[in-house]
Steps between C-alpha positions, in 0.01 A plus 500: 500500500771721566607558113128638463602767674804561353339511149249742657756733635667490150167547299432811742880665499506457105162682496597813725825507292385439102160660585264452198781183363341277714566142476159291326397208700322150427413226685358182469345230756357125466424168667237269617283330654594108448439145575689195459257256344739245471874409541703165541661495903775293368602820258763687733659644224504867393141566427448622153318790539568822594218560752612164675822657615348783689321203708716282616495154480188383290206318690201411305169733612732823576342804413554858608511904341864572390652728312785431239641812394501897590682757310585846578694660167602858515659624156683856497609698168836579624534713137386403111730240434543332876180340702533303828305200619477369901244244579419340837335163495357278771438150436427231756681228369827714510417656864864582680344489850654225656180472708355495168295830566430662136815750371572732236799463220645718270391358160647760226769770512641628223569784265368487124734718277282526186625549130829464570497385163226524224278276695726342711451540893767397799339388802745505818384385860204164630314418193280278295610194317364429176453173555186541783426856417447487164293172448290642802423787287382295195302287656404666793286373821785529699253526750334150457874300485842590439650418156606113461902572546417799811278227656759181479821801622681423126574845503476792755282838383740719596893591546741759570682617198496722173329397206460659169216467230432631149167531295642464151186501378088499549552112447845419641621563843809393695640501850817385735526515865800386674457424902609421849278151470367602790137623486405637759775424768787679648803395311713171563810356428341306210345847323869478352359284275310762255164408310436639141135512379423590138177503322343558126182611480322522144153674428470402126101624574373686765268182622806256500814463762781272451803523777827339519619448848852386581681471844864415617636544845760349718348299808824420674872376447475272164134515551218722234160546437377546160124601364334531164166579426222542196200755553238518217160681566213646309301745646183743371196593681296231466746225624872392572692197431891402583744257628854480651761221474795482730814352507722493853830326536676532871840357474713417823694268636553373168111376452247717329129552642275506170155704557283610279127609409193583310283762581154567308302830587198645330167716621166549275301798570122354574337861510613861611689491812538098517761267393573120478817413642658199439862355544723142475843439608701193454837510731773285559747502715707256448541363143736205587346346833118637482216386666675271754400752781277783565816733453584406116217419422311666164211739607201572228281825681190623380317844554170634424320823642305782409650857501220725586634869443235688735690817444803565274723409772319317746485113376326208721617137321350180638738214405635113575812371462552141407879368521551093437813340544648221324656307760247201512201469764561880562190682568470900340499805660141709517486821569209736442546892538276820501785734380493880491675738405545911453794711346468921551 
């Protein structure tokens, strides 16, 4: 609680001393109410989805109000060509109370120095990667689950670094961020070990996304982590269909972990203010020794909900999750949700 008031006391001294330059704040909040309809007690393994985590260990019949995420974003126009970002988030499942009392955590930080080039900005400080950020902002529904490689930790959504990224074009944009590795952490011996992120994105119409993903860092001595990824995803009024296909390799000790994963999103608006939303995953963990326990073994989820907009930015989203495992005699995971959420 105490950064809240730190970020107060800067809002307030930047106002008495820009006067009329104030900084331009946003915000968004959501969560749930939830109950587990069903779940295996011989599962003990890292529960798949992201709401689990804020619970605990999984019992079959919990159900409670939660909330998932809160932002607090305050942008400043430091002058034409420089802009600042500082975002405070506080999430449940990453509470830093060791009593386990609900905290605050600086999210972003960083300084956008625009145009440096025709088209080309450099981003220095706690950013976005393009590997979560940008496949949550072509699919979207963030709100309802995280993206298929945010949800299984293939990749963190943010890192301290600087990063660079050209539009070429109306259809072709590119991007490189080189990082700590770190996300969200204070910096350890092993952030020696740098991370590069690159990405292609091409627009060849304004209803169609394809993006490139690729990932390389160094997870230890003689040990490194590599990531590639496939976004395509058409989108007009009426409806939206995509995918995403992942590759993951972890190499260390001289053995290398093979992951990878399917995602399949898509909504269909029904009538004015209401949406189908539907989504299926297919995970694995472990390519070479899968489904011989709960902890390798391949995961299949499926979503569905309605996304009532009651007001432009006030959505309410009934939902259930359905995750089946492959490890045989397993029972699946139920979990039905009355998710809202608002943005301002």
């Amino acid at each position: 609680m105490r950064s809240v008031y730190v970020f107060a006391a800067l809002l307030l001294l930047a106002g008495v001393s820009f006067g009329q330059n104030l900084p331009k704040f946003s915000g968004l909040f959501f969560g749930d109410y939830y109950y587990v309809m069903g779940h295996d007690a011989a599962n003990t393994s890292v529960n798949p989805t992201s709401i689990y985590s804020t619970t605990g260990a999984l019992t079959k019949d919990m159900q409670a109000f939660d909330y998932r995420r809160i932002y607090l974003t305050a942008a400043y126009d430091i002058a034409q060509d420089f802009t600042a970002q500082f975002r405070l988030e506080s999430d449940p499942s990453a509470s830093s109370y060791p009593n386990g009392k609900l905290s605050t955590m600086i999210k972003d930080a960083f300084i956008n120095w625009k145009n440096v080039t025709d088209g080309g900005n450099i981003i220095i400080g706690l950013q976005g990667t393009p590997q979560i950020n940008m496949a949550e902002g072509i699919f979207g529904y963030r709100p309802l689950e995280k993206t298929i490689e945010d949800l299984h930790g293939i990749s963190q959504s943010r890192d301290m670094g600087i990063s660079y990224n050209q539009k070429f074009s109306d259809a072709f944009t590119a991007g490189l961020l080189i990082g700590n590795n770190s996300g969200n952490s204070i910096q350890t011996v092993n952030s020696k070990y740098k991370a590069a992120y690159l990405y292609l994105q091409f627009n060849p119409m304004k209803e169609l996304t394809i993006l490139l993903n690729g990932q390389y860092n160094g997870a230890g001595p003689n040990a490194f982590d590599r990531v590639g990824d496939l976004i395509v995803n058409y989108a007009n009024s009426s409806f939206s269909l995509g995918a995403q296909y992942f590759l993951n390799g972890l190499t260390a000790g001289g053995s290398t972990l093979k992951r990878n994963g399917l995602s399949l999103n898509g909504w269909v608006a029904l009538m004015d203010q209401l949406r189908l939303v539907a989504r299926y995953d297919n995970y694995t963990p472990n390519a070479d020794t899968k489904n011989t326990t709960f902890g390798n073994s391949t995961q299949s989820l499926i979503l569905g909900g309605l996304d009532w907009s009651v007001r432009k930015n006030v959505h309410f989203m009934p939902n259930v999750e359905y995750v089946a495992y492959g490890l045989s005699g397993s029972k699946p995971d139920v979990l039905a949700k009355a998710t809202f959420f608002i943005s301002f």
